[in-house]
Structures are given as C-alpha cells and as structure tokens.
C-alpha positions in Angstrom: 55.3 128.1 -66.7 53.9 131.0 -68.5 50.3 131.0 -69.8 50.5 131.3 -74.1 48.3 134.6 -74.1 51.3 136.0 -71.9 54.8 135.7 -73.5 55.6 132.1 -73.2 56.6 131.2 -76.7 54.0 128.0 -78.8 56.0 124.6 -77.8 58.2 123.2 -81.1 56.6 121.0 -82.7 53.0 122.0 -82.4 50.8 124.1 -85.2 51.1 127.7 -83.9 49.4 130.9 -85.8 50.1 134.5 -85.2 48.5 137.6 -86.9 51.8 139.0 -88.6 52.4 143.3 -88.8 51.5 143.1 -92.1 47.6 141.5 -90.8 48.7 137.9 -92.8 48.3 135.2 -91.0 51.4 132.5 -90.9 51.3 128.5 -90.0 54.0 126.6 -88.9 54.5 123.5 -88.3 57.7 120.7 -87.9 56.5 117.3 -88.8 59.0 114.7 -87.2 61.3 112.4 -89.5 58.6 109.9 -89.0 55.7 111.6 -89.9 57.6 112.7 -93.0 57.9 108.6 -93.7 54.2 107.7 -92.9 53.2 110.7 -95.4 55.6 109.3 -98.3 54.2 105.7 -97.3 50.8 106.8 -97.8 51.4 109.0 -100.6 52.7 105.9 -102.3 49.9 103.1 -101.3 47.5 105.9 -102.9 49.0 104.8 -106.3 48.3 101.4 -108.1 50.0 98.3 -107.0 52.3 98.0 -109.6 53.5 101.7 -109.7 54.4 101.7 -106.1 57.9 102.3 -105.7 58.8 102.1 -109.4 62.2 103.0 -110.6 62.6 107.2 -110.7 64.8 109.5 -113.3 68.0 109.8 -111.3 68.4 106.6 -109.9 71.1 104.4 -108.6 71.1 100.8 -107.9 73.9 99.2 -106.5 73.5 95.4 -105.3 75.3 92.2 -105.1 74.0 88.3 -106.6 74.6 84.7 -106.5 74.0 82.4 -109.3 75.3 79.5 -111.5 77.8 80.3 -114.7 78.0 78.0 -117.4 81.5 77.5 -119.1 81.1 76.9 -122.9 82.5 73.7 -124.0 85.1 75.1 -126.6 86.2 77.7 -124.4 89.4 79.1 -124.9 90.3 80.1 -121.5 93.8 78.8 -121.3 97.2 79.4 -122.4 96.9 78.9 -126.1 101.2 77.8 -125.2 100.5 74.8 -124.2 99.2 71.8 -127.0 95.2 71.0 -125.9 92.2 72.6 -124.4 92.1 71.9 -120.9 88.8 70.4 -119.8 86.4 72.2 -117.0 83.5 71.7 -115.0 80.9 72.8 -117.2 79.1 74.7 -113.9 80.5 77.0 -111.2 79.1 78.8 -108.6 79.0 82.4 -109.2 79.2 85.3 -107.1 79.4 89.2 -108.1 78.7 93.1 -107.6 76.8 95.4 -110.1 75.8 99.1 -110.2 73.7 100.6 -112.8 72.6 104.6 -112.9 69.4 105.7 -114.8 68.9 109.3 -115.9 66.2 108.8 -117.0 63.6 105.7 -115.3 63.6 103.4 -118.2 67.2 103.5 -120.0 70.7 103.5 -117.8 74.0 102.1 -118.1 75.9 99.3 -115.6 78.4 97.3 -114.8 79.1 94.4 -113.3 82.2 92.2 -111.8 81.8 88.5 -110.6 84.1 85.5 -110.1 83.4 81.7 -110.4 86.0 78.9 -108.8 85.6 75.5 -110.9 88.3 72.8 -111.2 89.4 71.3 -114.2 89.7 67.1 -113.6 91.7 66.7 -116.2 94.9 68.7 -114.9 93.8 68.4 -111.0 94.0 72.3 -110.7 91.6 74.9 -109.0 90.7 77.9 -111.5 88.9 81.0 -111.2 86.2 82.3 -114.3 86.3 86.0 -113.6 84.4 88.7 -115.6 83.7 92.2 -116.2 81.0 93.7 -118.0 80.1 96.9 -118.9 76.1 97.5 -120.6 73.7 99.7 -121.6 70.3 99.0 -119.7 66.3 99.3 -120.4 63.4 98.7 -117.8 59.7 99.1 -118.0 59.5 101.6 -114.9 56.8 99.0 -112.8 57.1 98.0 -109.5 57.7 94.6 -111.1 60.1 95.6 -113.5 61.5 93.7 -116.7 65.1 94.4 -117.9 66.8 93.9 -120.8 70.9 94.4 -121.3 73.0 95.1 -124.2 77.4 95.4 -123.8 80.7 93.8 -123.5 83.4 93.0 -121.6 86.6 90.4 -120.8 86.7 87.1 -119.2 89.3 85.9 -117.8 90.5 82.6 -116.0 93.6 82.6 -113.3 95.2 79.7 -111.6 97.6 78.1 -109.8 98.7 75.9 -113.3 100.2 78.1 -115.8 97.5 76.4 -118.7 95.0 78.0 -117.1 95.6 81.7 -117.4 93.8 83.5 -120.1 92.0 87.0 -121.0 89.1 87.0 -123.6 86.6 89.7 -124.6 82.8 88.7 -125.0 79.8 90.2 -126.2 76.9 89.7 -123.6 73.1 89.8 -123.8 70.3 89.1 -121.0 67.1 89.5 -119.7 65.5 89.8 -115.9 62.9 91.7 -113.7 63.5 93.5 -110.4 60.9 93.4 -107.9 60.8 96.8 -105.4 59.9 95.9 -102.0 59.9 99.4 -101.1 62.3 102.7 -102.0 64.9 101.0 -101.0 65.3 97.8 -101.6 64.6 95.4 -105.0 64.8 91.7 -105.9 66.6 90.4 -108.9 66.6 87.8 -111.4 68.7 87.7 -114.2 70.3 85.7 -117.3 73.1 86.1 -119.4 74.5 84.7 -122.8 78.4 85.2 -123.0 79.8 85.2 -127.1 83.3 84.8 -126.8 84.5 85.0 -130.4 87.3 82.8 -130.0 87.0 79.3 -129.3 89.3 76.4 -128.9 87.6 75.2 -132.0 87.9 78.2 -134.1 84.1 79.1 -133.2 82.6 81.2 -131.2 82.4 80.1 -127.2 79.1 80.5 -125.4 78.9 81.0 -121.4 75.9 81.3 -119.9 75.0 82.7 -116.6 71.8 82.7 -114.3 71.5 84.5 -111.2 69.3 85.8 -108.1 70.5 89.3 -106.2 69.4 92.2 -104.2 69.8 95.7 -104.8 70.2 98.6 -102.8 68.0 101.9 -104.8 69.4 105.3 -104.0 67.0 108.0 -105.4 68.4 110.7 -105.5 65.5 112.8 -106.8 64.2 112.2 -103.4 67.9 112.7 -101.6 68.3 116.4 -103.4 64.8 117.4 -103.2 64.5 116.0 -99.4 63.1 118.6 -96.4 64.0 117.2 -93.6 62.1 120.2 -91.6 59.0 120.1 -93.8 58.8 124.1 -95.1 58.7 123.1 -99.1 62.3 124.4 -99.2 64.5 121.5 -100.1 67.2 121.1 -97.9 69.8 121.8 -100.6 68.8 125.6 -100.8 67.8 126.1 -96.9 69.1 128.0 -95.1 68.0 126.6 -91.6 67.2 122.5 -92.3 66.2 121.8 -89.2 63.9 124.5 -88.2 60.6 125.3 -90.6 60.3 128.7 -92.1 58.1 130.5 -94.2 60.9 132.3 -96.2 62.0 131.6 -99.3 65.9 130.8 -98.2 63.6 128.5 -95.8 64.1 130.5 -92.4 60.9 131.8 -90.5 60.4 135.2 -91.3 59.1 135.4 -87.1 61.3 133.0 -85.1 59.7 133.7 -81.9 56.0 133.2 -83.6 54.7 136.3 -81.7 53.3 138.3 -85.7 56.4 140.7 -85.5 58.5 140.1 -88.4 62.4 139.5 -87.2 63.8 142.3 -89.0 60.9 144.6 -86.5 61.6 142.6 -83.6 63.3 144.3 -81.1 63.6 140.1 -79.8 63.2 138.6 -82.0 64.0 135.0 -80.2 61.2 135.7 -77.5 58.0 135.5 -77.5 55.8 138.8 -76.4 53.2 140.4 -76.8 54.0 144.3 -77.5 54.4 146.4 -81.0 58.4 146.3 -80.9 57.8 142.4 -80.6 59.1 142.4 -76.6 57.4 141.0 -73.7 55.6 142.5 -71.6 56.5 143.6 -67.8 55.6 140.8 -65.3 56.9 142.3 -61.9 56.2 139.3 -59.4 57.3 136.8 -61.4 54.4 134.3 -62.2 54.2 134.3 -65.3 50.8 136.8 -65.5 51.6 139.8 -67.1 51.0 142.7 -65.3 48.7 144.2 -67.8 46.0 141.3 -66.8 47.4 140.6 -63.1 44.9 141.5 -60.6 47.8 141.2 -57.6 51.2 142.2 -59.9 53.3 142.4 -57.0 52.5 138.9 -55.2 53.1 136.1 -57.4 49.9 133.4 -58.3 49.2 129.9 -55.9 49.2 127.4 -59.0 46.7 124.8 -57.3 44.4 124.1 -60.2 42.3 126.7 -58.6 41.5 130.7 -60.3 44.9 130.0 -61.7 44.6 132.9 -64.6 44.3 135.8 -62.1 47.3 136.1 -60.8 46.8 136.1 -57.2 47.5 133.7 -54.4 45.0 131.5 -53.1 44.0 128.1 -51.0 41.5 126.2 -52.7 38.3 125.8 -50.4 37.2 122.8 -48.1 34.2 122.3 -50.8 36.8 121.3 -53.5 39.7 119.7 -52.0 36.3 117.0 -50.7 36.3 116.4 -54.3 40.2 115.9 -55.2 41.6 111.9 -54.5 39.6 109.2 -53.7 36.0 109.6 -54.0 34.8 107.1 -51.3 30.6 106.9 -52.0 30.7 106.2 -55.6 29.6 102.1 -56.4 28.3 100.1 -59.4 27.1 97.0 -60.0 28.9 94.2 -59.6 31.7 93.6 -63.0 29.8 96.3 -64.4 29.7 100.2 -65.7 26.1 100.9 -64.1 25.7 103.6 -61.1 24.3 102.4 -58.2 21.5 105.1 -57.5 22.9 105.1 -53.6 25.9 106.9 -55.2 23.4 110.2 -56.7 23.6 111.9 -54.1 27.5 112.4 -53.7 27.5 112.8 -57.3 25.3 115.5 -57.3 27.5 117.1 -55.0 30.2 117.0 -57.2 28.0 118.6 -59.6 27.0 121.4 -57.3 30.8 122.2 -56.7 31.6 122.1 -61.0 29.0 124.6 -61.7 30.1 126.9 -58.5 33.8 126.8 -59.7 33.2 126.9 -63.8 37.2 127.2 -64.1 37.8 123.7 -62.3 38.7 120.7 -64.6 39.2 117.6 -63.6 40.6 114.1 -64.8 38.2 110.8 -63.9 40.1 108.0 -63.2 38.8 104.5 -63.0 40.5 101.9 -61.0 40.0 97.9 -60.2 41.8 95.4 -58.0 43.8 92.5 -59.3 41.1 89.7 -59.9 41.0 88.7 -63.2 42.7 89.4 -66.6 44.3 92.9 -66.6 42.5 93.7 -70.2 39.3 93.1 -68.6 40.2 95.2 -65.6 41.9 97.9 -67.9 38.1 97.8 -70.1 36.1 98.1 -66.6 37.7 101.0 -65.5 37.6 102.9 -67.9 34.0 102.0 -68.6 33.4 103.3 -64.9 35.1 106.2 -65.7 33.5 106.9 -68.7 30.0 106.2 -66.4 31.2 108.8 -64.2 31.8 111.5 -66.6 28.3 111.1 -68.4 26.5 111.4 -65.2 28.3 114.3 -64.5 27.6 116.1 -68.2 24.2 115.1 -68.3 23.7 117.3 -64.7 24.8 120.3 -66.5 29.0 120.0 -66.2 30.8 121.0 -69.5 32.4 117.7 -71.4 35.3 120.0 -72.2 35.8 120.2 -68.4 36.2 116.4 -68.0 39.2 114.0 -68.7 39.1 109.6 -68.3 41.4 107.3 -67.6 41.0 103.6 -66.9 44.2 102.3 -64.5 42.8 99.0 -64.4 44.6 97.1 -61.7 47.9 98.9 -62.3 48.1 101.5 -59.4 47.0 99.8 -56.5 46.6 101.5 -53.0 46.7 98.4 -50.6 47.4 94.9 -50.6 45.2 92.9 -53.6 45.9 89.7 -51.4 43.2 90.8 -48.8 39.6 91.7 -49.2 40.0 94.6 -47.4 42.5 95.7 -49.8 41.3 94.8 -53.0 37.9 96.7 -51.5 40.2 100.1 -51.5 42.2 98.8 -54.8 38.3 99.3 -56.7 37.8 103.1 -56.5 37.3 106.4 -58.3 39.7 109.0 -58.0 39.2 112.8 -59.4 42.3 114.5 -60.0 42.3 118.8 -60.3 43.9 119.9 -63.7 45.5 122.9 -64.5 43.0 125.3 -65.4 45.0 128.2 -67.0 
C-alpha cells in the first residue's frame, strides 16, 4: 500500500483536501445514499410537527381506497325501456383508484375511477355502480392536511339483466384530510355527495360515498433537483452523477485530488506529487518515494516497525516481548483494577513505547466464558481501557494507543477447564501500522 504523502490517491468516500495550482483550497466529499436520507430526515424533524412532510409545489399523488357508496333512492340507473325503477341495495362496497397533481401545494386537479357490485332483490340480478370523476382540488399544505373537491363526471351501472344498464352524469362535491406519514406515503379519508340530475322521480338523485385510502406522493421537486453524488449540482445538469465535483457541469475540476487542475495534469487519474501532476519515481517498489527513501533500491519490511523509511528491517527481541499475549498483567477479581504485582511488566512496556516513539499498538481485553457475554464484553474492555491509562499516565501518547474488549468471543483454549478459561482471561497487545 502506498503511504498518502507519496502518490497513493485519498480513499473514495473520505474528506480529502489538496492545495490547488491556483493556491485555493478544494474539499470533496461523497456522502452515501443513506447519509443523503438521514440529512433530509433531520432536515425535516428540525421543522414543526405539523409542517413535516407537507404537500410541495409539483406534486403527485397517486393511491388507491376502499369505502361504502350509497345509491340514491330515486336513482335512475336503469334502462329507462323498461316500465319501473328497479329497486337496489341502498349500500355497496366500493373500491377505486385516484391521481391528483398539484402545481402549486394547495390547489391541483384529479381524477378518480371506482366500481361498486350491489344486487337488486327485486329482479334477482348482480349489478355494478361504476363512476368516473374528474375535479379540481384545494388542501391546506399541513402534514395533516384538509381537502376540499369541486367537479363532475358519469355513473354508470352494467349488468347481466338488460334493466340495469344505464349512463348518467353527476355533479360531485366532498371533503377529507390526508395524513403524511413521511415523503412518501399519506393516509386518506374522504366523502362525497353525487347530484345526479335525473331521477326516476323527475328530481335530482343523490349518491353518497365515504371512503379510507392510501396514497403514494411523488415529489418531483425533490426527483428533479435530486444529487445523488452530493456536489450541489442536481443530477439533471451533471455531468458525472455519481462522482462529486467542484465544477459547475458537476465534474471535479482535479480527479486524482493531488492540487493540479485536470486540464495541467499530465495524469490526471493518478495521484502524485510533482508540478506536471505525475508521481514521483519509486525505484524498489514499496511504495516510499525515492525522494524520501533512505534505501531506494531495497524495498521496506512492513512489520509495524520504522515503517516510513523505506528500508528493510526485523523488529527487535525488546518489542516482539510486547506483541501477543501479555502473560504478567492481573486485576482484581470481576474487576477493572491493576493488581500492583503487574507494575513492573507494565513499566516495561512503557520503557519500550518511549524508546520506539513510532510503535502503536491496539489493547485488547479478553475474558473466558463464565457469565453473560454483555458482562464479559463490559469487563474487557474495562481492562483494556485500565491498561491503556496506566500506560498514558507513565508518559505514552494516547494517540499511540487503541482498545478493544473481545469479551469471551475469541477464546484460545478450552472454556470447559480451569486451566483453559485461565488462558481464555488475558491481555493481548497487537503492533499497528505505523506509517
């Protein structure tokens, strides 16, 4: 692997800076999908309650409901042919779609197709009440949001008996509220007053209609303006999408992050280090450059040891004593607390950290398999943790020091022994790379 302050390009998906030619400084950064999500999430909750989520100007809400529809007395939906007005159930299940699209948050216009099977006893025959409605729509833009409706439309009524076949316009009229759960999703309730203007009696018919649905919201203020790689360029006029830039089509400006601007870059999809935006020479190989290898023509001993000079090396006997198991260190029984027989080897340890400044190691706690494994997870870390302060309070840098508590989860004998569980309850330093 090649140290950053040689030409190894900043991983994706990590904040990188670079001077540029120009002496600005640029920032770049590619927030995942789901940071993108918790950001609009939080964005949101930092509104009131009832604004959250509230309809948006270019909106569309598509969604489906069941209900109950209520067949007027003298309606007229039959074959006016036949001598009589056949008689229906006055109530019959409903079931229908509707779409509705608002410009602008608080007015929109909708439609909305739904059918009804009843029976009439008197002729023994199944039927169908279908509709279609067409309406203009206004909302108070709240998270709980009431709706009124305004339009027309037909109904009509088809069966297997040749009576009940009829088309008939009606006026309609109703009242509801939506509920937004979140941006995508909202709960409805809904009435509606059907005025067919004519009845079997020579007056006007009036169907009613009450229902419960859920809709679907598509917003597409957020769909056209969304950025899926984060740069403030919606994704509608970028260029590159997927990959953050600091340009206005939305494409870096430096692709390889390394301050030379790609139309200077002599490569400009590497990292490096000199004027024309190239790497430097690295002769052996080892990812050291050669202008800061002290050995450029034998590669570096990655060991965790004087890993930034370039040369190869064995760690000495001093430090690989300190690397593993630690055998020496104890604490009080189901506790954090150093027993003082264990100073002396950690003072040791000490002695070797402040000879080798570049060493950094990770302190790992670890307990056998008595007990619950939270408790034994807490413990060892705790002991870690112990470990670590002792060691920073003799004069080791913090920075220097990682913990990690293993619990009962990485055993290295047999926890159905005492002899095993003995081994299983241990402190282990582990060398990290230092470069």
């Amino acid at each position: 692997m090649l140290p950053l302050s040689a030409h190894a390009a900043p991983e994706a998906g990590v904040e990188a800076s670079a001077d540029t030619d120009e002496g600005a400084k640029v920032t770049t950064k590619d927030p995942s999908r789901k940071e993108r999500e918790r950001a609009e999430a939080a964005k949101e909750n930092e509104k009131p309650w009832i604004r959250r989520w509230a309809p948006e100007n270019n909106e569309l809400d598509v969604g489906m409901y069941l209900g109950v529809f209520f067949i007027g007395r003298n309606h007229s939906l039959f074959n006016p042919s036949f001598v009589g007005q056949p008689r229906l159930h006055p109530a019959a299940f409903d079931l229908g779609f509707r779409a509705t699209y608002f410009p602008l948050r608080f007015v929109g216009a909708g439609i909305e197709g739904g059918f009804a099977p009843t029976r009439s006893p008197q002729l023994a025959e199944r039927a169908t009440v279908g509709s279609f409605r067409v309406h203009v729509v206004g909302q108070l833009p709240y998270r709980v949001t009431p709706t009124l409706v305004i339009g027309g439309g037909l109904l009509h009524m088809t069966s297997p008996s040749p009576r009940l076949r009829a088309v008939d316009g009606a006026f309609h009229w109703g009242a509801g509220v939506k509920f937004h759960i979140n941006k995508w999703i909202a709960i409805r309730l809904d009435g509606r007053h059907m005025v067919a203007p004519n009845g079997a009696n020579g007056r006007a018919a009036n169907h009613g209609e009450l229902t419960v649905g859920i809709d679907v919201t598509l917003r597409f203020k957020r769909i056209l303006n969304s950025d899926r790689d984060g740069d403030g360029v919606p994704d509608r006029r970028d260029a590159c999408p997927d990959v953050p830039g600091d340009g206005d089509d939305g494409c870096p400006t430096d692709r390889d992050r390394d301050g030379v601007r790609n139309e200077r870059d002599e490569c400009p999809d590497t990292w490096g280090d000199q004027p024309n935006g190239c790497p430097s020479a690295d002769a052996d190989g080892d990812g050291i450059l050669d202008a800061k290898d002290q050995c450029p023509q034998e590669p570096e001993t990655y060991n965790q040891f004087e890993d930034a000079d370039g040369c190869p090396d064995e760690r000495p006997q001093e430090i690989e004593q300190f690397s593993g198991v630690i055998k020496g260190i104890q604490f009080d029984f189901n506790k954090a607390t150093i027993r003082k027989s264990s100073f002396d080897l950690l003072d040791r340890a000490v002695e070797v950290l402040k000879k080798y400044p570049d060493l950094r190691i990770e302190i790992s706690g670890h307990t056998d398999s008595v007990g619950t494994r939270d408790a034994n997870l807490s413990l060892s870390q705790r002991r870690a943790d112990a470990v670590k302060d002792y060691l920073v309070e003799h004069g080791v840098e913090e920075s220097r020091l990682q913990t990690r508590g293993a619990g009962p989860d990485e055993p290295v004998a047999d926890n159905k022994t005492d002899a095993g569980r003995a081994e299983n309850r241990r402190i282990e330093f582990k060398l990290l790379d230092n470069r």
